[in-house]
C-alpha positions as a Markdown table, in Angstrom:
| # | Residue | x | y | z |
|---|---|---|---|---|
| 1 | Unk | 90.8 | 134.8 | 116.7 |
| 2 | Unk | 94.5 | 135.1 | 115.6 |
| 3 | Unk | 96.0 | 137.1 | 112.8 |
| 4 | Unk | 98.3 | 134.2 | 111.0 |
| 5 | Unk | 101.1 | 135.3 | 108.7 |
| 6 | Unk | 102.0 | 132.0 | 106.4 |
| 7 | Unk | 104.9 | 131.5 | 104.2 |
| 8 | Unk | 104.3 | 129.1 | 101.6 |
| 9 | Unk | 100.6 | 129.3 | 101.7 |
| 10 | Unk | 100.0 | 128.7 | 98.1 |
| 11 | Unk | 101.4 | 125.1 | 98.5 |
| 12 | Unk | 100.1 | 121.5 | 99.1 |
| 13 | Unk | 99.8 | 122.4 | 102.7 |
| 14 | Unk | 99.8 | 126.0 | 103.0 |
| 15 | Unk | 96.4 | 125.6 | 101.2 |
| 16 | Unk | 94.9 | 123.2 | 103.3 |
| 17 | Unk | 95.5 | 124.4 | 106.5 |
| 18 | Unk | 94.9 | 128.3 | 105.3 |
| 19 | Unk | 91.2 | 126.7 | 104.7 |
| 20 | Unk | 91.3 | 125.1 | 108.1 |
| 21 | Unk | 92.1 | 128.4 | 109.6 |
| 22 | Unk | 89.6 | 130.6 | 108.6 |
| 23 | Unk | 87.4 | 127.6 | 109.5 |
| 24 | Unk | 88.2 | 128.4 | 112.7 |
| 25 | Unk | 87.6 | 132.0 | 112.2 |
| 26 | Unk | 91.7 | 133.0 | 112.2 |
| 27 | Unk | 92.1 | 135.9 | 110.1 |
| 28 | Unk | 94.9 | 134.2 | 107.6 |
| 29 | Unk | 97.7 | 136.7 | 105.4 |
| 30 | Unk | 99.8 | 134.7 | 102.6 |
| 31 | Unk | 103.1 | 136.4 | 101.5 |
| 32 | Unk | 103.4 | 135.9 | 97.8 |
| 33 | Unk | 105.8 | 136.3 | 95.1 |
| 34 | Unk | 102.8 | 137.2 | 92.8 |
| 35 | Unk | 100.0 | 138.6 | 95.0 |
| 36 | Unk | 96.3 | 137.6 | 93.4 |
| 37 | Unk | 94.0 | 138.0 | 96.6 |
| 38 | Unk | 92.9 | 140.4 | 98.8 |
| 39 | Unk | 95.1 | 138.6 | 101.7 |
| 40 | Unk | 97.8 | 138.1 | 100.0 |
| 41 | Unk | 101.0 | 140.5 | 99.8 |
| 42 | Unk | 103.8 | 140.5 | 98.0 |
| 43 | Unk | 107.3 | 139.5 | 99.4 |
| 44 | Unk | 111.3 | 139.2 | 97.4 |
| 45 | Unk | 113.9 | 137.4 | 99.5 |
| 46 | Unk | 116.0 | 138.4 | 96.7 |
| 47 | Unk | 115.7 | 141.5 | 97.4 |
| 48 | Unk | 115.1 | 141.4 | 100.8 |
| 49 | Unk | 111.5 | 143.0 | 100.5 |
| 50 | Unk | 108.6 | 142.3 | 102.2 |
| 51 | Unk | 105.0 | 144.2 | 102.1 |
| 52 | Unk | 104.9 | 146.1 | 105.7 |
| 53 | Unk | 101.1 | 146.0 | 105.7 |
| 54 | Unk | 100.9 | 142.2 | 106.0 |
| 55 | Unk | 103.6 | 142.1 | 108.7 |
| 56 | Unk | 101.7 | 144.6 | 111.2 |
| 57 | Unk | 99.3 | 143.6 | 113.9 |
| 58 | Unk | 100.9 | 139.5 | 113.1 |
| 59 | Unk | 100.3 | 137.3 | 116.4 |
| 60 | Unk | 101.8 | 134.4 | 114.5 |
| 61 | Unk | 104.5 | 133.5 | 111.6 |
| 62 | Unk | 104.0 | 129.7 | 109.9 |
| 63 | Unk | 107.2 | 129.4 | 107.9 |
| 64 | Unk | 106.4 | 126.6 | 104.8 |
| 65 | Unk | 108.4 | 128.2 | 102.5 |
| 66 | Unk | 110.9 | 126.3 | 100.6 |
| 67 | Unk | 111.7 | 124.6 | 97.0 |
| 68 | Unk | 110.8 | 121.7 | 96.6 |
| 69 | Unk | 113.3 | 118.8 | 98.2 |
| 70 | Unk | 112.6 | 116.5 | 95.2 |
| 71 | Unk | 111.5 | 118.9 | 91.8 |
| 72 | Unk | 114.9 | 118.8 | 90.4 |
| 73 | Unk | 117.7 | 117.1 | 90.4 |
| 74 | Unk | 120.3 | 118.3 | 93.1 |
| 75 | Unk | 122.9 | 119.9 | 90.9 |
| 76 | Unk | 125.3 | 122.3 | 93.1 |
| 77 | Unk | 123.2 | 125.7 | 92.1 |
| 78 | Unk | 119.8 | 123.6 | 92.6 |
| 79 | Unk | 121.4 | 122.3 | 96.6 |
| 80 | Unk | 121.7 | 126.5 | 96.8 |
| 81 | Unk | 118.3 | 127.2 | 96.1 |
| 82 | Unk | 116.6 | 124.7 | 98.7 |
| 83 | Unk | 118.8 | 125.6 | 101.4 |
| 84 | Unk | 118.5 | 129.4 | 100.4 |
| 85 | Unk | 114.5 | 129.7 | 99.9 |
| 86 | Unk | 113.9 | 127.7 | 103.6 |
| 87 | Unk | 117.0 | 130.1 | 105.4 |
| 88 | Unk | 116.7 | 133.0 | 103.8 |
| 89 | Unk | 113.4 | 133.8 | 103.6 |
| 90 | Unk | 113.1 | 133.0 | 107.7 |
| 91 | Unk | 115.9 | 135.5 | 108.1 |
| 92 | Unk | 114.0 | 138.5 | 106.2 |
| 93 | Unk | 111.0 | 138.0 | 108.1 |
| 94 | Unk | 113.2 | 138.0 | 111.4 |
| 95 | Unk | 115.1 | 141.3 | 109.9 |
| 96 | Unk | 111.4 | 142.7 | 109.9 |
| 97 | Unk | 109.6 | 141.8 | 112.4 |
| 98 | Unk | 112.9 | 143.1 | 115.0 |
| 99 | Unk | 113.0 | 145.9 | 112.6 |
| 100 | Unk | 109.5 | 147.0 | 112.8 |
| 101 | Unk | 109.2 | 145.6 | 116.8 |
| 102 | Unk | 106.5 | 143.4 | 116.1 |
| 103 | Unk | 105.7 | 140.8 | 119.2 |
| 104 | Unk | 104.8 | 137.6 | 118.2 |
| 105 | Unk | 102.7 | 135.5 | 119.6 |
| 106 | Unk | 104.7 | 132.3 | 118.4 |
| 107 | Unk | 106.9 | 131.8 | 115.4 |
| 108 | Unk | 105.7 | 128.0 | 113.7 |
| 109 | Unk | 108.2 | 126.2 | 111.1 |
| 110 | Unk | 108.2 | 123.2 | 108.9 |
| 111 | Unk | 111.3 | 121.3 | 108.8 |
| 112 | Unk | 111.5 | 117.4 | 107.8 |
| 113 | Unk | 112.6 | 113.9 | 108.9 |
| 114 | Unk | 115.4 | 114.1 | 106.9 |
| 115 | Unk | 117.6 | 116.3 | 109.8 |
| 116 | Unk | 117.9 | 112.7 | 111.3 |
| 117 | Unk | 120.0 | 112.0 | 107.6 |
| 118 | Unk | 118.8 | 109.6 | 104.8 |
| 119 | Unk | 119.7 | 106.2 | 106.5 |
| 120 | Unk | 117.8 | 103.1 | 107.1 |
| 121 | Unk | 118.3 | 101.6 | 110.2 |
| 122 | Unk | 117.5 | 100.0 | 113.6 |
| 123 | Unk | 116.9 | 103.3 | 115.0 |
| 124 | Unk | 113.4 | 104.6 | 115.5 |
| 125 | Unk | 114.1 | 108.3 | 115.5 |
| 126 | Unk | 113.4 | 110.8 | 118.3 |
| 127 | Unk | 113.2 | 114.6 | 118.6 |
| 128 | Unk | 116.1 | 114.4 | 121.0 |
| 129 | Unk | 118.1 | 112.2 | 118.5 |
| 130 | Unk | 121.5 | 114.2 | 116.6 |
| 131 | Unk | 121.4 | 115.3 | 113.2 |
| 132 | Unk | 122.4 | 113.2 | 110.2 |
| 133 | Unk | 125.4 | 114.4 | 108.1 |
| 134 | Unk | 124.2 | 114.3 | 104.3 |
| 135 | Unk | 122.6 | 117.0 | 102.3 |
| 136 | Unk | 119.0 | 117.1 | 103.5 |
| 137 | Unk | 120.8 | 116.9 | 107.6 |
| 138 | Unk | 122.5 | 119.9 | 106.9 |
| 139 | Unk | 119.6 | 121.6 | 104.8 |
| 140 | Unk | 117.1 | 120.8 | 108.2 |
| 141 | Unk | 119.7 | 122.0 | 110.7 |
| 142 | Unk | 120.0 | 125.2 | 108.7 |
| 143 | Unk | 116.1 | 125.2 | 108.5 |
| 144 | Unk | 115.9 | 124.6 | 112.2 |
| 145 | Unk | 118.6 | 127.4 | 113.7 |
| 146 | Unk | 116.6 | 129.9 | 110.9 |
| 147 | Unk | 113.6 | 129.4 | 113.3 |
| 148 | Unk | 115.2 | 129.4 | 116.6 |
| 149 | Unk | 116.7 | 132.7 | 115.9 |
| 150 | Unk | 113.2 | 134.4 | 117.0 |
| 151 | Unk | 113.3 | 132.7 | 120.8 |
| 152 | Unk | 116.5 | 135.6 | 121.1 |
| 153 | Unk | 113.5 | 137.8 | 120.7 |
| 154 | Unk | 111.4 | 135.7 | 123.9 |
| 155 | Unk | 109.1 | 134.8 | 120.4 |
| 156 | Unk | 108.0 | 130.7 | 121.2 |
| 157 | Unk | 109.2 | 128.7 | 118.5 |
| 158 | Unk | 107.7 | 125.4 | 117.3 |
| 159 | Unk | 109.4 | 123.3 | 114.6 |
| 160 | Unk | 107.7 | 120.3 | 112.9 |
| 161 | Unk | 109.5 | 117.8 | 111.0 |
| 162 | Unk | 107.3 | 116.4 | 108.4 |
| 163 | Unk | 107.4 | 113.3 | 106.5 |
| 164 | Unk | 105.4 | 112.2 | 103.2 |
| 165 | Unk | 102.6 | 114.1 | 103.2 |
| 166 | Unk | 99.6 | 112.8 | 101.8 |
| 167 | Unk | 96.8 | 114.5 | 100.5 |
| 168 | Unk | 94.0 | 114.1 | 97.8 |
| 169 | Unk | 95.6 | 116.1 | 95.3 |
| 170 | Unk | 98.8 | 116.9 | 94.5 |
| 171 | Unk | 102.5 | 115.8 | 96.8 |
| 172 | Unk | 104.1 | 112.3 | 96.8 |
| 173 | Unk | 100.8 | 110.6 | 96.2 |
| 174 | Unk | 100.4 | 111.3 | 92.7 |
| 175 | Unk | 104.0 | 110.4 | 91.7 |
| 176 | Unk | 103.0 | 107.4 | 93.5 |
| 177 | Unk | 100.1 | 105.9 | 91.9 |
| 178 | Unk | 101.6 | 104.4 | 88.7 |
| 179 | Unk | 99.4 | 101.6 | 86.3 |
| 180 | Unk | 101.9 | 99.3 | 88.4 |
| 181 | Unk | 102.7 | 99.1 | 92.0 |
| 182 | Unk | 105.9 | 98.7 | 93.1 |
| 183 | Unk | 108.4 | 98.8 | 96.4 |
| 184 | Unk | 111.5 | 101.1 | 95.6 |
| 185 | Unk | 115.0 | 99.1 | 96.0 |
| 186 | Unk | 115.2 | 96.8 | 98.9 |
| 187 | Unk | 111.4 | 97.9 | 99.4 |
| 188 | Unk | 112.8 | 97.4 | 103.4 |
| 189 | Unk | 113.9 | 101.4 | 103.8 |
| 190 | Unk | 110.8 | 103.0 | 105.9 |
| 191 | Unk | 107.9 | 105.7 | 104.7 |
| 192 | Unk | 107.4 | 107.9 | 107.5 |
| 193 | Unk | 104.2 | 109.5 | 106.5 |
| 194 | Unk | 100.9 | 111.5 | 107.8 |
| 195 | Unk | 98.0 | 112.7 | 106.2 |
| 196 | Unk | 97.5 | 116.6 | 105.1 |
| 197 | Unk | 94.7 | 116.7 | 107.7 |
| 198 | Unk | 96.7 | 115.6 | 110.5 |
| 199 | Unk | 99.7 | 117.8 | 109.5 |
| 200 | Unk | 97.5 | 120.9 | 109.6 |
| 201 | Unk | 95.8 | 120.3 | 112.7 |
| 202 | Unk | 99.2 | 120.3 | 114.4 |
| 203 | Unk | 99.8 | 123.4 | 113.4 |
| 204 | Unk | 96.5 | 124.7 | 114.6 |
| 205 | Unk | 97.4 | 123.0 | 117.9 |
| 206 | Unk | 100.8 | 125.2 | 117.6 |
| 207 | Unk | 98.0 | 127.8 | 117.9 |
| 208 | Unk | 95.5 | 127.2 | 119.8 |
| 209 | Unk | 97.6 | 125.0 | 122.6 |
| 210 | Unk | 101.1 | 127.1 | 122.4 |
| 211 | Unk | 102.6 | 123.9 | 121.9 |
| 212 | Unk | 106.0 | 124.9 | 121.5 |
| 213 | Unk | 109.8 | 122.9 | 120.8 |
| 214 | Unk | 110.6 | 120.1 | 118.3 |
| 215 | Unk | 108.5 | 117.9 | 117.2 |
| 216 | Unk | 108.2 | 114.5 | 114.7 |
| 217 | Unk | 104.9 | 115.5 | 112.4 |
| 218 | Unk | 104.5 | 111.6 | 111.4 |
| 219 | Unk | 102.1 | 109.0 | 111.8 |
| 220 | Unk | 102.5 | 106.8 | 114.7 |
| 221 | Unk | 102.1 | 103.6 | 112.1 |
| 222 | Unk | 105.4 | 102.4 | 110.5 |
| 223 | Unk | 105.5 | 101.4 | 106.9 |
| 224 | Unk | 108.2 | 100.3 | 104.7 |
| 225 | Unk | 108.2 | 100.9 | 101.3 |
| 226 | Unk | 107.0 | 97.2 | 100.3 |
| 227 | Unk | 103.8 | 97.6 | 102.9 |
| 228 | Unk | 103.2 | 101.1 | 101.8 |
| 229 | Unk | 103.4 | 99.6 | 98.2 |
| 230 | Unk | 101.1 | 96.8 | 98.6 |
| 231 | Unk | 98.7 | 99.1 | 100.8 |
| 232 | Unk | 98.4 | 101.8 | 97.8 |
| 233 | Unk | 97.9 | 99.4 | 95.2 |
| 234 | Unk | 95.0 | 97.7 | 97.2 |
| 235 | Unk | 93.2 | 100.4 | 98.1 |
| 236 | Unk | 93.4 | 102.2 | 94.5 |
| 237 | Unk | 92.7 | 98.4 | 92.9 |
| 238 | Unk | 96.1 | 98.5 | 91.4 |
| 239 | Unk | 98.2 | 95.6 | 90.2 |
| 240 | Unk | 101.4 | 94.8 | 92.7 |
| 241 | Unk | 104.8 | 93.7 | 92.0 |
| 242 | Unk | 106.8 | 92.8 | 94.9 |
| 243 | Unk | 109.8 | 93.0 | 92.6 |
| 244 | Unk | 111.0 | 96.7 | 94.0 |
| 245 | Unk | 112.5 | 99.2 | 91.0 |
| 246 | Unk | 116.5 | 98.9 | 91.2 |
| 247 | Unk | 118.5 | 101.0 | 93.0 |
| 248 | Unk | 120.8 | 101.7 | 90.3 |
| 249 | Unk | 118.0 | 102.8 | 87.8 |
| 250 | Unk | 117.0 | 105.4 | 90.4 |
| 251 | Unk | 120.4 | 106.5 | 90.5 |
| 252 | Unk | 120.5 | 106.7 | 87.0 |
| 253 | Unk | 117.3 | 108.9 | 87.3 |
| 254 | Unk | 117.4 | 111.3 | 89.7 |
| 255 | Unk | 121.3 | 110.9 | 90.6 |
| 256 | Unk | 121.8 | 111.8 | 94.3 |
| 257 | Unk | 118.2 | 112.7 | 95.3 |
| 258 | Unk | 117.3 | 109.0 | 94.7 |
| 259 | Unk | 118.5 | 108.6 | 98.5 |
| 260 | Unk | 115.5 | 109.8 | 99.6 |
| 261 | Unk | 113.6 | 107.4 | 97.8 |
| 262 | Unk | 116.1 | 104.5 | 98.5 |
| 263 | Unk | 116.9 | 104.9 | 102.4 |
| 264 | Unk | 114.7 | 105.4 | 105.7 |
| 265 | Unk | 114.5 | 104.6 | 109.3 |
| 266 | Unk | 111.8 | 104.8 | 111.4 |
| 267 | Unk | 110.4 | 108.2 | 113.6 |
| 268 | Unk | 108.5 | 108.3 | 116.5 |
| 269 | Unk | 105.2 | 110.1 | 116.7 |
| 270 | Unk | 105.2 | 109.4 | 120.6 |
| 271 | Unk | 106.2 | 113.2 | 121.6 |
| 272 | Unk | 103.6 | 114.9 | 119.8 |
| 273 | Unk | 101.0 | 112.2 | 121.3 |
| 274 | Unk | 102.2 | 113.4 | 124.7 |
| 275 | Unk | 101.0 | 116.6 | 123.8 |
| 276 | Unk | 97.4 | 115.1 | 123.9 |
| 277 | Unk | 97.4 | 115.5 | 119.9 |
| 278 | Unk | 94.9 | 112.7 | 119.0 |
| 279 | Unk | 95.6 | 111.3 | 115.0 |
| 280 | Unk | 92.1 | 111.5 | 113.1 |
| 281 | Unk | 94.6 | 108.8 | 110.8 |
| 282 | Unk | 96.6 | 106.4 | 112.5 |
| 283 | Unk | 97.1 | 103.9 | 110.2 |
| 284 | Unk | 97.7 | 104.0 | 106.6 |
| 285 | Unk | 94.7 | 102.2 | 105.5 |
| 286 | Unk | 92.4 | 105.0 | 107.1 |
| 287 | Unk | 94.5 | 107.6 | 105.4 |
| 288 | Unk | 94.6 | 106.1 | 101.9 |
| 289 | Unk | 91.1 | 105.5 | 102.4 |
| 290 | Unk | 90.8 | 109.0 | 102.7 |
| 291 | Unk | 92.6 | 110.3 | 100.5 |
C-alpha cells in the first residue's frame, strides 16, 4: 500500500483512477482549490501554498493538473493559463517536497500527443520522436521539463502522453455524440485515443511496476476521424454523414484551437506494450462498446 498525492484528482481522470486506487487499497490524497473531503487539502499556485499535511509521508506525486486544452478559445491570456496551471503547479510541489525533504518514491505526469505538434502526416509518432513547434508542442515540452526537474532530486519520473480519452461520462465523448455524425475536415487527420480504464491502469502500473521514462498513453488501433466517425455513430445507432464539417467553419468557431480538431498523425502504443502493459481495449469497437 502506497500513499498517492494526485493533482487534478477531481477531473475526468483523476476520478477514475482515485477509485481504482483505493480499489487496490492505496491510500489516495487530492490537492484541491476547494477542499470538501476528508482526503482532500487545499493547495494556491497563485500563491504558492500548499497544505503541509497532505505532502508528508507522500511515496508518490500524479501530476493531472491543468486547464483544460480545449474549454476556451486560445486568446493570449487563455495560452497563459494552460501553460501556467500544468508548469506551475509541478514547480510548487517540487519547491515543497525539496523544501520539506520529502523522498519520493516516483513523481507520475500527464502530458499529451500534442508535444509531437498538431500535424497530419506519414509519420506514426514515437516517444523518441522531436517535439513539434506550435502552441500545444511548446505547452508539452514545458509540461515535460516541469516533471523531469524531480530526477535532479534521484525522484523516478514517468510522463504519459495522452490522447482522446474516452470515458462514460464527461471528456471528448460527449461533445462528440451529436443527433448527426460527422468526420471533422478532410475526416483523414488521425484520433489517437484510449479508453479511461486503460489510461488509469497505466498509471497504476507507474506504481505498482516502477515503470519509469516517456511514454505514448494511446491505443494501439489507429482511427481517422472519418472511421472514428462512422464507428460512434454505429455503435450509439446514430445517423452518418460522410460529408466532414468544413475546416473554415471550425475556424470560424473556435479560431486557432480548431487545429486540434482539424490535424493528426498517428502514435505508437508499441513502447508501453513492451512494458508488458496488456490493453483491456484494443480496438475502438470494444471501447465504444464500453463506454
Amino acid at each position: 500500500m502506497a500513499r498517492i498525492l494526485i493533482t487534478g484528482g477531481t477531473g475526468l481522470v483523476g476520478k477514475k483512477l482515485t477509485e481504482m486506487l483505493i480499489d487496490k487499497n492505496h491510500e489516495v490524497i487530492i490537492l484541491s482549490r476547494n477542499p470538501t473531503k476528508e482526503n482532500e487539502y487545499k493547495w494556491d499556485i497563485l500563491s504558492n501554498y500548499v497544505d503541509e499535511k497532505a505532502l508528508l509521508h507522500t511515496d508518490y506525486m500524479i501530476h493531472l493538473a491543468g486547464a483544460g486544452i480545449a474549454d476556451e478559445r486560445w486568446t493570449a491570456k487563455r495560452k497563459q493559463v494552460i501553460i501556467d496551471s500544468r508548469v506551475n503547479s509541478a514547480n510548487l510541489l517540487f519547491d515543497k517536497i525539496s523544501e520539506l525533504k520529502i523522498n519520493l518514491k516516483g513523481f507520475i505526469s500527464a502530458s499529451g500527443i500534442g508535444y509531437y505538434g498538431a500535424v497530419t502526416s506519414d509519420t506514426i509518432f514515437k516517444e523518441t520522436d522531436k517535439a513539434g513547434t506550435d502552441f500545444l508542442a511548446d505547452v508539452c515540452q514545458k509540461w515535460e521539463n516541469a516533471a523531469h526537474q524531480f530526477s535532479t532530486k534521484n525522484i523516478p519520473v514517468t510522463i504519459l502522453r495522452t490522447g482522446i480519452v474516452l470515458a462514460d461520462k464527461g471528456g471528448a465523448l460527449d461533445k462528440m455524440k451529436t443527433p448527426i455524425i460527422s468526420p471533422l475536415g478532410s475526416g483523414n487527420q488521425f484520433l489517437p485515443w484510449i479508453h479511461i480504464d486503460d489510461l488509469c491502469l497505466m498509471y497504476i502500473k507507474a506504481i505498482d511496476d516502477n515503470l519509469t521514462g516517456i511514454f505514448n498513453a494511446v491505443a494501439p488501433e489507429h482511427q481517422t476521424s472519418k472511421t472514428f466517425s462512422k464507428t460512434l455513430a454505429k455503435s450509439i445507432k446514430r445517423p452518418f454523414v460522410g460529408i466532414g464539417v468544413p475546416s473554415f467553419m471550425l475556424n470560424l468557431l473556435f479560431g486557432e484551437l480548431a487545429i486540434i480538431l482539424l490535424e493528426g498523425s498517428r502514435i505508437s502504443a508499441k513502447k508501453i506494450e513492451k512494458s508488458g502493459f496488456s490493453f483491456r481495449f484494443d480496438t475502438l469497437k470494444k471501447a465504444l462498446k464500453n463506454v
